[in-house]
C-alpha positions in Angstrom: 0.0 0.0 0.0 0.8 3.6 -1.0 0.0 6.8 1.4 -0.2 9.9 -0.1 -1.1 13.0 1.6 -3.6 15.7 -0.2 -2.6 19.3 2.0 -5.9 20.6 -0.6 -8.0 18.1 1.3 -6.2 18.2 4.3 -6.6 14.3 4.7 -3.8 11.3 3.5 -5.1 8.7 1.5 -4.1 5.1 1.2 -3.7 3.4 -2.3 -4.0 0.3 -3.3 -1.1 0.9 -6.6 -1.9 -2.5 -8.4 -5.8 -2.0 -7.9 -5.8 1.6 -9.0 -7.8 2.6 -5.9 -7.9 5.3 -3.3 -8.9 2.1 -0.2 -8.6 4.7 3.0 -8.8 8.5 4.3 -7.7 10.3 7.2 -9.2 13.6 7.8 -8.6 16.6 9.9 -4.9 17.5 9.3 -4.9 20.6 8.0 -2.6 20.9 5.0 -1.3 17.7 5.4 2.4 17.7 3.4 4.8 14.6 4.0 4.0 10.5 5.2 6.4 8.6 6.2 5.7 4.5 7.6 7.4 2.4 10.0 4.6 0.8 12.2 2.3 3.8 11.9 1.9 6.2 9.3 3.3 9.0 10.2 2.1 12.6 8.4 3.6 16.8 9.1 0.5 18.6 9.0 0.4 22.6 9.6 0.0 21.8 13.8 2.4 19.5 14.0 3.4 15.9 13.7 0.3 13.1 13.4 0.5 9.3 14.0 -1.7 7.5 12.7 -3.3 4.0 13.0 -2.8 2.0 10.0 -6.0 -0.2 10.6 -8.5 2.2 11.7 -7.3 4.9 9.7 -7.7 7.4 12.9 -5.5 9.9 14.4 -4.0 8.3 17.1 -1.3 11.0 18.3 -0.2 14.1 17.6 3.2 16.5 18.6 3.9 20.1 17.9 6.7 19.3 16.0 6.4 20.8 12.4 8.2 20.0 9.2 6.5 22.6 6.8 10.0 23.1 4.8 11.1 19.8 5.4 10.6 16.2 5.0 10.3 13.2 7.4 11.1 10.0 7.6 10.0 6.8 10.1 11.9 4.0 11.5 10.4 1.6 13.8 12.1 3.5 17.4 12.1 6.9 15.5 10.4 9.6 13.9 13.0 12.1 12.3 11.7 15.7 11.1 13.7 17.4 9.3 12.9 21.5 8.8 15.1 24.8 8.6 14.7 25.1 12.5 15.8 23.7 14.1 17.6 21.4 10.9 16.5 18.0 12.6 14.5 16.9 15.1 14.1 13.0 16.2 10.4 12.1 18.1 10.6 8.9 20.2 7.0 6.7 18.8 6.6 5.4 21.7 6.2 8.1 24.1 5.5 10.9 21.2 8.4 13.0 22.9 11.3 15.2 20.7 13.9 13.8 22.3 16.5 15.6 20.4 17.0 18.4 17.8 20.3 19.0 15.7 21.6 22.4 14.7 23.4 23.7 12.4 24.6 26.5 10.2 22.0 26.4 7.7 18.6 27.3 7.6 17.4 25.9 4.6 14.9 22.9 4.5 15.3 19.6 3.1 15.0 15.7 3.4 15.8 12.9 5.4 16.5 9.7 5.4 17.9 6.9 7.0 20.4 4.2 5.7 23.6 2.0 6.4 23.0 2.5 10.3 23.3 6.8 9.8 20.2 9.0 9.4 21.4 11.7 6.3 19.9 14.7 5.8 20.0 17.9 3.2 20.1 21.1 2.8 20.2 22.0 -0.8 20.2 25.5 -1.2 23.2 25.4 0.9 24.1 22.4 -1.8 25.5 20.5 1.7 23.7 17.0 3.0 25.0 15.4 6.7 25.4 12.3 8.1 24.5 11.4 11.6 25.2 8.4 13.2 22.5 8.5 15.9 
């Protein structure tokens, strides 16, 4: 399955790709920009950071942790947000705490992601990208 979030709508949708069809909506997150998955579905939404239940489709959680010129990304013990600032923030799932937040010298958005035990993130109008081993 495929999320997708709709910030027109202000919902994500779930998508079956090899059926062709739209199989799940979840409302109510106003201008709903970036999913990420790991055991939820995760989704930066104008108030903040949502988590939300894959099975019921419902809102389960949500942070004040914003990632409006940034992206996000989801592992299974974390939630990294990545914005111009602070640069990067990192959400524990399983108490919905920011446990940490990186700085640096730029204040340009960008993405994250996480690979080969490091979680890397951008910032390409500074063209720089970082690697963090956490």
């Amino acid at each position: 399955m495929l999320w997708a979030a709709c910030p027109l709508d202000d919902v994500v949708v779930r998508v079956d790709p090899a059926g062709r069809q739209v199989t799940a909506r979840a409302g109510g997150l106003e201008k709903a920009r970036w999913v990420a998955a790991a055991d939820d579905v995760w989704v930066a939404f104008d108030d903040g950071l949502a988590r939300i239940d894959p099975d019921t489709k419902e809102v389960r959680d949500a942070v004040d942790v914003k990632a409006r010129d940034g992206t996000l990304f989801a592992t299974d013990d974390a939630v990294w947000v990545r914005s111009a600032d602070p640069f990067l923030r990192r959400v524990d799932p399983a108490t919905m705490e920011l446990v940490e937040e990186i700085t640096t010298d730029s204040r340009a958005g960008g993405a994250v992601t996480v690979a080969s035990d490091s979680v890397w993130a951008s910032a390409p109008d500074d063209q720089v990208g970082y690697r963090i081993r956490p």
